[in-house]
C-alpha positions in Angstrom: -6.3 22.8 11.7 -3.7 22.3 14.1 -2.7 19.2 16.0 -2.6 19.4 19.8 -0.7 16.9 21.9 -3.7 15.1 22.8 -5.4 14.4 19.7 -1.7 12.7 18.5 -1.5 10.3 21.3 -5.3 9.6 21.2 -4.9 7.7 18.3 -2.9 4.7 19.4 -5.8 2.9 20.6 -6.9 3.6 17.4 -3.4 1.8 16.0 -3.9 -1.0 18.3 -7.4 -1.4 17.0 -6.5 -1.1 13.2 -4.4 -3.6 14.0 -5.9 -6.9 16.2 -8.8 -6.4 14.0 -9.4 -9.1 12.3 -8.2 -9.4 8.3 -10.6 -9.3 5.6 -11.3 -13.4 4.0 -11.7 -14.0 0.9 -10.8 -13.8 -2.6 -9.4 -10.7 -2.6 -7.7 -11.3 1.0 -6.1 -14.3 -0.1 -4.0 -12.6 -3.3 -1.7 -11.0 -1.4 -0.7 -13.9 0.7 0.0 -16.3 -2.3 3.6 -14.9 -2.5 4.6 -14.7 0.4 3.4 -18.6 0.4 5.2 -19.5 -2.4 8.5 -17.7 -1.3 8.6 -19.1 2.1 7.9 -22.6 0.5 10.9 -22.1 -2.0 12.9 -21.2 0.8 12.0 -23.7 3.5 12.6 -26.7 0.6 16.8 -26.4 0.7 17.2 -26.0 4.3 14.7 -28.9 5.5 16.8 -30.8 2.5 20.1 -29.7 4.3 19.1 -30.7 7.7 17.8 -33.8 6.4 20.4 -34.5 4.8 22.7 -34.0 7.9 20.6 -36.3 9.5 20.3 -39.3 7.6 21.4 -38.9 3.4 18.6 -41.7 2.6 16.0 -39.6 4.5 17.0 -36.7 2.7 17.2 -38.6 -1.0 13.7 -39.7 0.1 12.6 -36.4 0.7 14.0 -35.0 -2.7 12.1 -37.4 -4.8 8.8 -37.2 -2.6 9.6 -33.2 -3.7 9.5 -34.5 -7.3 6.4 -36.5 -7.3 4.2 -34.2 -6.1 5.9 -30.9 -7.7 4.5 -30.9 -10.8 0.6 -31.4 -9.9 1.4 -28.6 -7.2 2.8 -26.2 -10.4 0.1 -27.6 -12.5 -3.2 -26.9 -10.4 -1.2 -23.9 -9.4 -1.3 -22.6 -12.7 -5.2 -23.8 -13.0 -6.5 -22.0 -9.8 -4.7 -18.6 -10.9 -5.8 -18.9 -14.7 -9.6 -19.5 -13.1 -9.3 -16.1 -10.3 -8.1 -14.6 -13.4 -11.1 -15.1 -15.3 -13.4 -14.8 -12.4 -11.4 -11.2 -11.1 -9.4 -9.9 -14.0 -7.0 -8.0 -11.6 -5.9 -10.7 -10.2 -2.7 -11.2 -12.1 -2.0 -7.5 -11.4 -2.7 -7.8 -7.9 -0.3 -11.0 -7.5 2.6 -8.5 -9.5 1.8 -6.0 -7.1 2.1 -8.3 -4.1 5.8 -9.8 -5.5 6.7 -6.2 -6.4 6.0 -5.3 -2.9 7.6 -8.0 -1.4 10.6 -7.6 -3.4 10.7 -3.8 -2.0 10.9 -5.0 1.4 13.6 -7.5 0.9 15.6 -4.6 -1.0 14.9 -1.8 2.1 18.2 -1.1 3.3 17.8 -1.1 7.4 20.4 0.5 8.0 19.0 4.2 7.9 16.4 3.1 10.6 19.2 1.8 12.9 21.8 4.4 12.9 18.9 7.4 13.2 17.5 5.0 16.6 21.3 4.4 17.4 22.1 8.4 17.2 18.6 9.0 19.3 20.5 7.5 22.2 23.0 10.5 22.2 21.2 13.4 21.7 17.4 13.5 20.8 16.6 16.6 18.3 13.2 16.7 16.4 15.3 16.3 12.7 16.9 13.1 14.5 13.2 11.4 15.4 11.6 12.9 12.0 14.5 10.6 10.2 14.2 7.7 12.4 10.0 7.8 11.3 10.7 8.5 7.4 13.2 5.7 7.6 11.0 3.4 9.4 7.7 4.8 7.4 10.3 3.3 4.3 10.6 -0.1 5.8 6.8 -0.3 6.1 7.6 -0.5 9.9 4.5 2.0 10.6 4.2 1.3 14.3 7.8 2.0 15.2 7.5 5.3 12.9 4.6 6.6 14.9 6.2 7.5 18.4 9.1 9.3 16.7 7.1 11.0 14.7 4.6 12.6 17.1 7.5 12.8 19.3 9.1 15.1 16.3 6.0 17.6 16.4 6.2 17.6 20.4 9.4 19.1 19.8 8.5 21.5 16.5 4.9 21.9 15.7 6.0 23.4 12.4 7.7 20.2 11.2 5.4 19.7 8.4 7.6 17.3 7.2 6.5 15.0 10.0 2.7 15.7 10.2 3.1 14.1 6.4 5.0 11.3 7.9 2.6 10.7 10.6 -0.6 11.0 8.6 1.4 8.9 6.1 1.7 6.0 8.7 -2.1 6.6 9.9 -3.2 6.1 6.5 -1.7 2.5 6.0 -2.6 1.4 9.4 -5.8 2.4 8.7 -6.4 4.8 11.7 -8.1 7.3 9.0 -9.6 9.9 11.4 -5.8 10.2 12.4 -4.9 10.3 8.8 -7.2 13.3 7.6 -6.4 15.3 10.9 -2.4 15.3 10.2 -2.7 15.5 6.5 -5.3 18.1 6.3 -3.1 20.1 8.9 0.2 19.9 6.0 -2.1 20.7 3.6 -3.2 24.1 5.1 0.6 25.5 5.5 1.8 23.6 2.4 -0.7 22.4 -0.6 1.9 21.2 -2.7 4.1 19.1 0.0 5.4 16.5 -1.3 5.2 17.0 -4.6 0.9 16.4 -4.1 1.3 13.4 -2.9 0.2 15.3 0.5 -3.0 16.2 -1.1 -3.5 12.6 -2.7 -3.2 11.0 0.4 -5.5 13.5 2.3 -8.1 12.3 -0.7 -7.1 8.6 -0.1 -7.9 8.8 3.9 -11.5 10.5 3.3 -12.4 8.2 0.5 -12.0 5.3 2.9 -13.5 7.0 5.9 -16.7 7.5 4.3 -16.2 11.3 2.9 -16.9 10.8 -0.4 -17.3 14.7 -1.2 -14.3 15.8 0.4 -12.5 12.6 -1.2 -13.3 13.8 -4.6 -12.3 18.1 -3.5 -9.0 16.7 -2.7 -9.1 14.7 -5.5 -10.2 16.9 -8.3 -7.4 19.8 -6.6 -4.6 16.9 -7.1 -5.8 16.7 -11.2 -6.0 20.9 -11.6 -2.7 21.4 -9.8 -0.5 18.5 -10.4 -2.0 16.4 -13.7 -2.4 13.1 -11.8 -1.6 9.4 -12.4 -3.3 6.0 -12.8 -3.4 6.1 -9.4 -4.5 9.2 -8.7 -7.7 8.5 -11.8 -9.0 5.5 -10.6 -9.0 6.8 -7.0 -10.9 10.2 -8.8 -13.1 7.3 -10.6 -14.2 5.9 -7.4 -15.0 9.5 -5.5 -17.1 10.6 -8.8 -18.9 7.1 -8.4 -19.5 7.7 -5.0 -21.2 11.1 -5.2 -23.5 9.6 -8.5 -21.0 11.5 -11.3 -20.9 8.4 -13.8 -19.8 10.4 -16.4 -16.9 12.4 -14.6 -16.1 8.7 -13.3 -15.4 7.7 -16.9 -13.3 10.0 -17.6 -11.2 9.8 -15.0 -11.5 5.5 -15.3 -9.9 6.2 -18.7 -7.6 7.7 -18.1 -6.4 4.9 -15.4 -7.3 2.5 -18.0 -5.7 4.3 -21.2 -2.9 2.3 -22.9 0.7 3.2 -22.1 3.4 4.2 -24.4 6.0 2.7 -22.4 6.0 0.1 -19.7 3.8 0.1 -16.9 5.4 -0.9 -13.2 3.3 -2.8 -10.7 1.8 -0.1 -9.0 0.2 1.2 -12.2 -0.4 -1.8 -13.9 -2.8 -2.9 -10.7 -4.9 0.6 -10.9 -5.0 0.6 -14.6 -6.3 -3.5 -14.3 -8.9 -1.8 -11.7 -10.0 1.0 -13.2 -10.8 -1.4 -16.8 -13.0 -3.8 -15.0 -15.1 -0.6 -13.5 -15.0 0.7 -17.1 -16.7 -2.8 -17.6 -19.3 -2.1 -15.8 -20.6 0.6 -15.9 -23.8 0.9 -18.1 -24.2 3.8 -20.7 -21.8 4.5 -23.3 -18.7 2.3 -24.9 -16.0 2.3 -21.9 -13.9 3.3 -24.6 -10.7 1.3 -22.8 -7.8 0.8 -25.3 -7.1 -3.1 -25.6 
């Protein structure tokens, strides 16, 4: 299915939409905020100390043992809060991983690819040049700044498949999903395997969470046949077989997700292997089979 000029710049009222709506609350809303708490805390504690101590040094002795008196209950209820949402949501200590993994990824992004392919735009604009400047942005997680050069790529070579993946990339973690199934469904007719399948993962991804379940689990169940999958790629599979009323296809794919590793597992994994166990859990029938 192609992708007209139109239907690209339709969508960012749909961006603007995805997001000023309002964030989820919650348990579940709330994980992913805890480090970024904790970090801005730890950093915000030396320089108040510094300026405080610039100040007036007995305010800032004052402030350093008022740090040390209350430090320890903070650390110990802390610890008590997360040990209860672990035991109320077991992914939760996978979730906060994931967060501090991801957090750590941003801090590590090097900018500097972003800036030099918006700095060379101002010389000459070519559709390679604004495909870069999106992938690099699309790597900082800046999704909004990716999605004018992106669309601007395919104004300039509709057979930049490259960028469609881009673009439906960015659509898909703003959460403009009707944007993300049209570009990705249009890479995936010219090139099934872009991306190594992560094309085709992604096109699965966007239709599970706009309410296709059957076309969810087509994309899906292609990405296992042609490229073997991942814990990701299972427990996604899980949830479309779940959707559709296939428990047992579910389980297999949820143990898959869930099966033990032989070598260490990185965030990413570790957080769909955590969720795909607590949906072996609970579904009824036969023993999950989940290796402890």
């Amino acid at each position: 299915m192609a992708t007209d000029d139109t239907d690209l710049k339709a969508p960012m009222k749909a961006i603007e939409d995805a997001l000023a709506a309002p964030r989820p609350k919650g348990l579940r809303a709330s994980i992913g905020s805890l480090p970024t708490l904790l970090l801005w805390w730890a950093t915000a504690m030396p320089i108040a100390l510094f300026v405080a101590n610039a100040n007036d040094p007995v305010d800032a002795v004052r402030m350093g043992r008022a740090i040390a008196e209350i430090a320890p209950p903070i650390l110990m209820w802390s610890a008590l809060i997360a040990l209860a949402l672990a035991l109320l949501w077991p992914p939760f200590p996978a979730g906060l991983r994931l967060a501090i993994a991801r957090i750590g990824d941003t801090l590590r992004t090097d900018r500097g690819p972003l800036m030099r392919a918006v700095s060379d735009l101002r010389n000459f604009e070519t559709a390679a040049r604004h495909l870069e400047a999106g992938r690099a942005a699309n790597a900082c997680r800046d999704y909004r700044i990716a999605i004018p050069h992106l669309i601007r790529a395919i104004e300039l070579d509709r057979d930049a498949i490259a960028a469609h993946y881009q673009l439906g990339v960015a659509f898909l973690e703003l959460g403009a999903l009707k944007q993300a199934v049209q570009a990705l469904t249009h890479v995936i007719a010219r090139d099934p395997t872009h991306a190594f399948g992560d094309a085709l993962l992604r096109l699965g991804r966007a239709r599970q969470l706009g309410g296709d379940p059957v076309g969810a689990r087509e994309c899906l169940m292609q990405h296992e046949r042609e490229h073997g999958g991942n814990r990701k790629s299972h427990h996604w599979l899980g949830l479309a077989h779940l959707a559709v009323g296939d428990r047992e296809a579910a389980r297999a794919a949820l143990q898959v997700a869930a099966s033990k590793a032989n070598k260490p597992r990185n965030a990413e994994e570790n957080w769909h292997c955590a969720k795909a166990r607590v949906l072996l859990w609970r579904l009824p029938g036969k023993d999950s089979g989940v290796a402890r």
